[in-house]
N, C-alpha and C positions, 0 to 999 in steps of 0.2 A: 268457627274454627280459627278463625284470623285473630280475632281476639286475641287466645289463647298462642297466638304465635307472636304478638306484639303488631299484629297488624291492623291499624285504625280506618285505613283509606275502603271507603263501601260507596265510594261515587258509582259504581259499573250497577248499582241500583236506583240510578237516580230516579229511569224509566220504568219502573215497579211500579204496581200501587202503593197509594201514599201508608196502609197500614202494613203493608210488608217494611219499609225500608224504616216506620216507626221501632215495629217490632224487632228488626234487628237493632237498631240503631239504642234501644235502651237497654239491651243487654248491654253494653259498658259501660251502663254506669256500677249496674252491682258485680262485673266481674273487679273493675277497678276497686268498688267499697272493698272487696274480701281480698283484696291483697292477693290476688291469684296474675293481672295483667304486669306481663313483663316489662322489667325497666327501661329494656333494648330489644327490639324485636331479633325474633330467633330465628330469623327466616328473611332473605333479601327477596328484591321486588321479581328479579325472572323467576325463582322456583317458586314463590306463591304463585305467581302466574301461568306455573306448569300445572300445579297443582290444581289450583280453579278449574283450567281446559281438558285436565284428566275427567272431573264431577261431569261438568258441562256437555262433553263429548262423549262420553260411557254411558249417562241414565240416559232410561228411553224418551221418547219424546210424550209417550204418554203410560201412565201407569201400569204394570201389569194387573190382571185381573184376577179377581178369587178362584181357587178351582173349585169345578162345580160341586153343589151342596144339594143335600134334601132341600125342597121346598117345603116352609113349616107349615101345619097344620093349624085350625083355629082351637084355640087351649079352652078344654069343659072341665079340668080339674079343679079348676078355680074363679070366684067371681070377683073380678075389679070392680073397683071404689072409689071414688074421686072422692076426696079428701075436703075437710069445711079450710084447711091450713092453706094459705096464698096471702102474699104480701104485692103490696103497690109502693114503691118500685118491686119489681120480680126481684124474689129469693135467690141467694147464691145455699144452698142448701150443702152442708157440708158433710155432717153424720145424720143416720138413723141410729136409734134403740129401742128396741124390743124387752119391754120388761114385762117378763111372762106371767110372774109372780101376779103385779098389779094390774096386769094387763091394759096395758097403755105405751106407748109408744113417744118417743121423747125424737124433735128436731132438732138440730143447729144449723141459724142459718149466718152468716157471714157478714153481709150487706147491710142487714141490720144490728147487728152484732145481739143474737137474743138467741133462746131457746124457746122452744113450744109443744106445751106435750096435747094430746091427743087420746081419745078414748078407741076402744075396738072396732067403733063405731063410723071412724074417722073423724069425727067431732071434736073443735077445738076444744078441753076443758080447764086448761089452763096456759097463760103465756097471752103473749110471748113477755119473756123474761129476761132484763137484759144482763146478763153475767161476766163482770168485769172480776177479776183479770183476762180468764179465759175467754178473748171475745171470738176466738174461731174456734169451736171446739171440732176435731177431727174424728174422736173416737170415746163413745161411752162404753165402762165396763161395770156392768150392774151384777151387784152383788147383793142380795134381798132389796133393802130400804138405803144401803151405802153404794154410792154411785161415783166411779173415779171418771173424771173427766179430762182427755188431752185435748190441748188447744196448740195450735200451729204459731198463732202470733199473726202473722201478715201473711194473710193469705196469697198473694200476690208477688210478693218480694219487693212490695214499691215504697218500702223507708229506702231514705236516702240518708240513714246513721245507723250503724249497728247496737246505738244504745238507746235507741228509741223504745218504748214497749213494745208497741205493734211490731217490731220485726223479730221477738223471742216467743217460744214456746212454753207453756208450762203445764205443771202435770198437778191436780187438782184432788180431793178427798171429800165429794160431801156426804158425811157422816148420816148425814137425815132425811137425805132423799132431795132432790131438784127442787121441791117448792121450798127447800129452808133456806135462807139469806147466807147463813154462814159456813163458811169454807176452811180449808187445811188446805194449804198449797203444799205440797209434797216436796216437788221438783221444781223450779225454777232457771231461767236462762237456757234454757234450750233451743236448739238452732233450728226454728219450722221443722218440728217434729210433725211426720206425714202420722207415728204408727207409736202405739206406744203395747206391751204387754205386759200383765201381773202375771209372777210364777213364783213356784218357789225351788229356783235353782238348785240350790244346796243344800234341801233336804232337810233347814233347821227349822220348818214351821212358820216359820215370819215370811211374805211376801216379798221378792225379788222386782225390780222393772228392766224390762229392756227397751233404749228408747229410738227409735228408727229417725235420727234427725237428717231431713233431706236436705235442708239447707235451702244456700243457695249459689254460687262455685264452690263453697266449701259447704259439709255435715260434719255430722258426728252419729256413729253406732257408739250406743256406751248399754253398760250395763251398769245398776246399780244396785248392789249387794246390802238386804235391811238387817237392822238393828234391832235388840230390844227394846232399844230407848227412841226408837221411831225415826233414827238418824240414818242415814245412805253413803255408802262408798263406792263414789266412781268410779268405774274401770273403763278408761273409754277403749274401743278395739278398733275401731276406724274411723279416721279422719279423713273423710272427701265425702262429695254433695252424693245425693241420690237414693241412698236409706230410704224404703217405703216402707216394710214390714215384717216381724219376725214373728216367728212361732216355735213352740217349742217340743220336744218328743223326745223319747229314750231311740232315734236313729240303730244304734247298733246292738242294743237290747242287751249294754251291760251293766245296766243299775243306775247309770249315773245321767242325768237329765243334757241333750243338747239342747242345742234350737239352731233353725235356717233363718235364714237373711236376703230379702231380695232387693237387689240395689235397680235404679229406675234411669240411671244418667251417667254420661260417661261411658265407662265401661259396666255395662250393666249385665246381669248373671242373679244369678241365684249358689248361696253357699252355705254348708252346714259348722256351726261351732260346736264340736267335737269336745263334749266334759270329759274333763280328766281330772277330776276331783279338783279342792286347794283354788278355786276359783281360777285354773286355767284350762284354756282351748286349746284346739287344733282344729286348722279349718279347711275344709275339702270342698274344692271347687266342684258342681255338679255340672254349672254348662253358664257361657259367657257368650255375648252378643254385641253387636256394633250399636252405638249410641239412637239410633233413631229408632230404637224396636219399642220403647215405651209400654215398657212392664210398670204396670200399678195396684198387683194385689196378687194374692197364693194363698194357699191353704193346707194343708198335710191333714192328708185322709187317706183309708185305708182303702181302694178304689175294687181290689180283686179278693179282700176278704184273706190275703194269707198270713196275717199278723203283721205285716214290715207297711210304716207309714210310704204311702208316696205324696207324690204333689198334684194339686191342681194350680194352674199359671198361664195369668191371662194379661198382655201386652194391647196396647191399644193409643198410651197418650199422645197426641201431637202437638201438644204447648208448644213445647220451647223449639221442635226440629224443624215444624214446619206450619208457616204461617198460613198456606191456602188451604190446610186439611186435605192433601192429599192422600187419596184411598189408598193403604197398601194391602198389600194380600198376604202378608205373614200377621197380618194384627189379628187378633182370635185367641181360643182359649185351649189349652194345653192342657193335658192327663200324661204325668211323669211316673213311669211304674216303677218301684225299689225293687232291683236285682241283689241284693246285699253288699257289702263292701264299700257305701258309698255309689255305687253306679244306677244310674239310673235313665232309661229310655222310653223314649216320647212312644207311646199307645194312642194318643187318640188326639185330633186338631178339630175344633170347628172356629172355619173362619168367620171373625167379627170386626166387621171396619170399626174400630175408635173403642175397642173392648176394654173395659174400665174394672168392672168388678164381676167376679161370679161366685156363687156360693153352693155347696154340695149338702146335701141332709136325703135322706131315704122319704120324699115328701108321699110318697102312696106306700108307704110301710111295707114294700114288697121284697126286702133283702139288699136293695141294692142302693146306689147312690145315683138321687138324679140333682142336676144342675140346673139353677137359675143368674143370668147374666144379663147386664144391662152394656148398652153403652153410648158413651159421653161424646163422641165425635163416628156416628155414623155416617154413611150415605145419603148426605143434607138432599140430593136431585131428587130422589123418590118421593113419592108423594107419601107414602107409607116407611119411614125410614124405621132399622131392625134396629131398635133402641133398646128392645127387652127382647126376651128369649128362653124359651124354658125348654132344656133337653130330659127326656122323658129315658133312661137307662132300658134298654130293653135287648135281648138275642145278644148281647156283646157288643153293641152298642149304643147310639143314641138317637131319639126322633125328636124332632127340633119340632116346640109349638107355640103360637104367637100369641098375642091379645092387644086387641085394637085401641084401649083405654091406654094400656100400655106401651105403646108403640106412637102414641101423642104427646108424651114428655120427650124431655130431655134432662136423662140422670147419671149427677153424679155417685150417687151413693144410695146403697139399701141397706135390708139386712132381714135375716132369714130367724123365725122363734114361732111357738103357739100364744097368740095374742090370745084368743077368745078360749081357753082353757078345753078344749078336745081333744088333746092328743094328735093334735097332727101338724105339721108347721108352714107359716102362713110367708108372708112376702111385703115389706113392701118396702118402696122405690122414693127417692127425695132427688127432687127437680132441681134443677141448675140452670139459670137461665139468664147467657151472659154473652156476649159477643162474639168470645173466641172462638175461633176455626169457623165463624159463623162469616165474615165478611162477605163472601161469594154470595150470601143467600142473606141479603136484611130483608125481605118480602117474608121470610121465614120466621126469620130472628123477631120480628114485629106482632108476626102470628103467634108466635109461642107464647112471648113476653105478656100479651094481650090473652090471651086463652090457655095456654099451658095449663095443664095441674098441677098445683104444688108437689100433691103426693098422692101416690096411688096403695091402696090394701089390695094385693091379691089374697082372698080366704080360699082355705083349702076346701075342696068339698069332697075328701076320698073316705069320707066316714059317711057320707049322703047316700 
């Protein structure tokens, strides 16, 4: 916060641990790169000092607690896999993809800057490949044999120039499938795009992108409007950091395509862009939160069956807020019902310390929408931390069930498809195995690094 107020002085940290007063201490340099730190600070030294003993003297001395939850059950719908995929150094594992068609399953891992695909089987069958420009890819969108690929640029935000490569995103075309060498770079210069989507906005048949760039004090939400001739026009809509993810839906069911937008920083909230033909919005706020809530992913699905999308929204990151990974008890996964008009009210919370991702599909084909969720900063003290999480939809609501394979990673990312062609969809999970929020626990961090799975298949077995 002092940063952002032109406030440099962080000595009343001296007595931290050495990787806390690290971790604040390199956030100025990229608030300073992005032109965001003030020239004079906006704040004299008594009222930052009211300020601080306001934080200081208000939070509690120790965390509040989850409220109570079912205790999850051990999960028979599905069998974990440990995966032949693991790298030495450990993987920073950024995207899964699920390609149903060829049923194979495609990584991006970071660290090494490579991709690696994967048979049903978990078996490595080709890779790892190493794919430049896009060397952190975030999000594949497979389209038969044509596979678009977004890549964040620096995953980390640790260029120290913003014309560097690594610190730009780009939005990628291969035409032939991930084993062919040659690419279509689509999009280029993009600001650590977390989120990227193909749509076609306007109804002309050609492919539309919308690109979630989260930045780093500064983003960019843009849209870009395609061409016959394979060219794009930017429109960007918001300029500040925090862009995670958009999606897109006919909201008010009057012809004309919106999409929502869920911002991760700052002022973080979730908001719908309202089509009104002629490539212009309007945009309705749905609900806004205090910067430390660490939202990083949604999804709009239709959760009660009455036609009108709602949300699924699930908060959880502690990057940037907080360096010891302390446990909060609003971090967890959100079910947002559509009342129409824009308005929309929370139905259902299950709390998840460090909830990262969840995904909703009808996995036991029984009418209804059940949930699978991982997360990236749990409950590091238990010996069994709730990494993964599968809610089973049942009577109105949900039974939380675990699996042991499962609950031995540490995952940034999955992604939910029928790998093995039965009709029914499978799960799996791509490991992250990295320091952060890990300090308090290197006994852990060592264990993971050292044994971790790369990747886990949960197959479905509700056709068995």
């Amino acid at each position: 916060m002092g940063y952002y107020l032109g406030v440099t002085d962080i000595s009343y940290l001296e007595d931290t641990p050495e990787f806390v007063y690290e971790n604040v201490e390199s956030k100025l340099q990229y608030i300073q790169r992005e032109n965001v730190f003030p020239l004079v600070p906006l704040i004299n030294e008594q009222d930052w000092e009211e300020v601080r003993n306001y934080y200081l003297t208000s939070a509690p001395k120790v965390a509040e607690p989850q409220r109570n939850k079912e205790l999850p059950q051990t999960l028979d719908q599905f069998r974990s896999l440990r995966t032949s995929y693991r790298f030495s150094p450990p993987m920073i594992t950024t995207a899964v993809g699920i390609d149903e068609g060829n049923s194979i399953i495609h990584l991006a891992d970071s660290y090494h800057e490579s991709i690696t695909t994967l048979g049903a089987n978990g078996r490595v069958i080709s890779g790892p490949r190493n794919f430049l420009p896009a060397v952190t890819p975030v999000k594949f969108d497979i389209d038969d044999n044509r596979i678009f690929v977004g890549s964040i640029g620096d995953l980390f935000g640790s260029s120290t120039a913003s014309d560097l490569p690594g610190h730009i995103g780009i939005l990628t075309d291969l035409e032939n499938g991930i084993d062919n060498a040659s690419y279509d770079s689509l999009i280029s210069q993009l600001p650590r795009i977390a989120d990227f989507l193909r749509v076609d906005l306007d109804s002309d048949g050609i492919d539309d992108f919308i690109t979630s760039g989260f930045g780093l004090a500064s983003g960019l939400l843009s849209v870009y409007w395609g061409d016959s001739d394979g060219s794009f026009e930017q429109n960007d809509l918001v300029a500040r950091a925090g862009a995670v993810k958009a999606q897109a839906a006919d909201f008010n069911l009057d012809g004309i395509m919106d999409f929502a937008v869920l911002f991760g920083d700052a002022r973080e909230g979730l908001f719908i862009y309202q089509g009104l033909g002629n490539h212009e919005f309007e945009r309705h706020s749905i609900f806004e939160t205090h910067s430390a809530y660490g939202h990083t992913y949604f999804e709009v699905q239709d959760f009660n069956n009455d036609g009108l999308m709602d949300f699924l929204v699930v908060n959880g990151d502690n990057v940037d807020s907080d360096p010891y990974n302390t446990l909060k008890n609003y971090h967890g996964i959100r079910i947002f019902l559509n009342e129409g008009d824009y308005r929309f009210v929370e139905s259902y919370f299950y709390p998840m310390y460090g909830a990262y991702r969840a995904q909703a599909a009808d996995f036991d084909q029984d009418g209804d929408l059940d949930i699978a969720a991982i997360a990236f900063f749990p409950d590091f003290s238990l010996d069994e931390s709730e990494s993964f999480v599968y809610l089973e939809s049942a009577d109105g609501g949900y039974t939380p069930f675990f699996d042991s394979l499962a609950n031995s990673g540490r995952w940034m990312t999955m992604d939910v498809g029928d790998i093995n062609g039965d009709g029914f969809d499978d799960i799996v999970l791509g490991a992250s195995y990295i320091l952060l929020g890990m300090a308090n626990f290197i006994d852990r961090f060592i264990d993971f690094s050292a044994n971790g799975p790369g990747a886990v298949i949960l197959t479905n077995l509700a056709n068995e």
